[in-house]
C-alpha positions, 0 to 999 in steps of 0.5 A, spaced: 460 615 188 457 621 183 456 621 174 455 628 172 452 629 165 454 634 162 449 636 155 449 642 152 443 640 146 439 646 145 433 642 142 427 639 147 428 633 146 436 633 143 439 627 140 445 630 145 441 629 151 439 622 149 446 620 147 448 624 154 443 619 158 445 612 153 452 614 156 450 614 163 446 608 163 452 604 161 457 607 166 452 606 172 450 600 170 459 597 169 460 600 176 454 598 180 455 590 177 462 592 180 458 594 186 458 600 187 453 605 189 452 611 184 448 618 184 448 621 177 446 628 175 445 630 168 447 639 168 443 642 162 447 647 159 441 650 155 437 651 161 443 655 163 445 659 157 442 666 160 446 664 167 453 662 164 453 668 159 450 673 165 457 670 170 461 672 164 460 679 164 459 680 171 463 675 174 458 672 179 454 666 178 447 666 179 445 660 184 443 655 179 449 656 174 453 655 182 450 649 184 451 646 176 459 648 177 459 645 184 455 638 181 461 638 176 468 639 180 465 635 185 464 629 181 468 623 181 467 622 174 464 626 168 461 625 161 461 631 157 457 631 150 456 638 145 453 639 138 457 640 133 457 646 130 463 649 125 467 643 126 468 644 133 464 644 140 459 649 142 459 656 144 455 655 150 460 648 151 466 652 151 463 658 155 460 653 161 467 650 162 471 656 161 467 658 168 471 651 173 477 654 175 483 650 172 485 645 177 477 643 179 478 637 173 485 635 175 485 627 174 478 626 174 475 621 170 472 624 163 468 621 158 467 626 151 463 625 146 458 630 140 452 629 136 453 631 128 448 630 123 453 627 119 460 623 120 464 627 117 465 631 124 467 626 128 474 628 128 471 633 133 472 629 138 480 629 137 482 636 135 477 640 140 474 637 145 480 632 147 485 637 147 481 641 152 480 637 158 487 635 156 489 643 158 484 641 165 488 635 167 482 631 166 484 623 165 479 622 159 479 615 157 481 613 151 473 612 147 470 618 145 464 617 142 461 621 136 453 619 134 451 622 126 444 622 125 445 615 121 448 612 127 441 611 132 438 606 130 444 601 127 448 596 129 453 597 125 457 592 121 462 587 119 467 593 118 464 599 123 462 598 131 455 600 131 454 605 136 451 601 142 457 598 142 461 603 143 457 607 148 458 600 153 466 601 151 466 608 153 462 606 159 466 601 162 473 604 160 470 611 165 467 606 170 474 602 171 477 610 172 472 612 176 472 605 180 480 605 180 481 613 182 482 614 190 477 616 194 477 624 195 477 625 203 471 629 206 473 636 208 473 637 216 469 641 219 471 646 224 469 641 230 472 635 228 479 639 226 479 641 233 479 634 236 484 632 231 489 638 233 488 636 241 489 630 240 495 631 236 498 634 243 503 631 247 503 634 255 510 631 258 
């Protein structure tokens, strides 16, 4: 069973990449006590920028761009996390995932997420980035989880859930989708779809 990351934080170190890794942690550790066995995989987007923006005009993906699409559609569950930046996700967010082919994400498993500097954009995740992987056909689970930068370091409060409790909520409800989606049948090879076929004959 495989977890991409998905972080498309510009800054080394990025409050994205960390809220991108806390997210990880929590639907690693929900399916392994489930006793699932989990490879995870963080895809940076920023160290893919010139990539991505080269495929755009040219249509074809340099090795490394190639190997981060292939880790994402092959994936049996994502967590997508973007900055914010004019109310909506980024432009380096978008352009990486206007490069999977619309039906690699159908009924996968997805967990959004975005950092901001302030509370006030965390509608983002319902007007932008839900309504995306809606388009896809991803199966985004019902938390989304939005980090201001009052957010890391507090437990919240009598009236608002702090964000590690939100993080393990979103972690869990991926791992149950993840957990509960149909294992995807490995593609034959040319060998054994020989023997299958000649096994399929019938000599009356």
């Amino acid at each position: 069973m495989k977890l991409v990351a998905v972080s498309a934080g510009l800054s080394t170190p990025s409050s994205t990449r960390l809220l991108a890794d806390r997210l990880t942690e929590s639907a690693r550790d929900e399916l392994a006590t489930q006793g699932h066995d989990v490879e995870t995989e963080a895809v940076e987007l920023r160290e893919l920028a010139v990539a991505v923006a080269n495929n755009l005009v040219t249509g074809f993906p340099p090795p490394p761009l190639a190997a981060a699409i292939d880790s994402v559609t092959g994936a049996g569950g994502l967590i997508v996390v973007t900055p914010v930046f004019t109310a909506s996700y980024s432009g380096l967010f978008k352009s990486f995932f206007d490069l999977i082919d619309p039906d690699a994400l159908t009924g996968k498993p997805v967990l959004i997420a975005a950092t901001g500097g302030t509370a006030r954009h965390s509608l983002v995740l319902e007007h932008a980035l839900r309504p995306l992987f809606s388009y896809l056909r991803a199966a985004v689970v019902p938390t989304a989880v939005y980090a201001a930068s009052e957010d890391w370091g507090s437990g919240g409060d009598e009236y608002t859930e702090g964000l590690p409790v939100r993080i393990r909520r979103a972690g869990g409800e991926l791992a149950a989708s993840m957990a509960a989606r149909p294992a995807e049948a490995a593609p034959e090879d040319d060998v054994t779809a020989l023997e299958r076929q000649l096994s399929d004959l019938r000599f009356d």
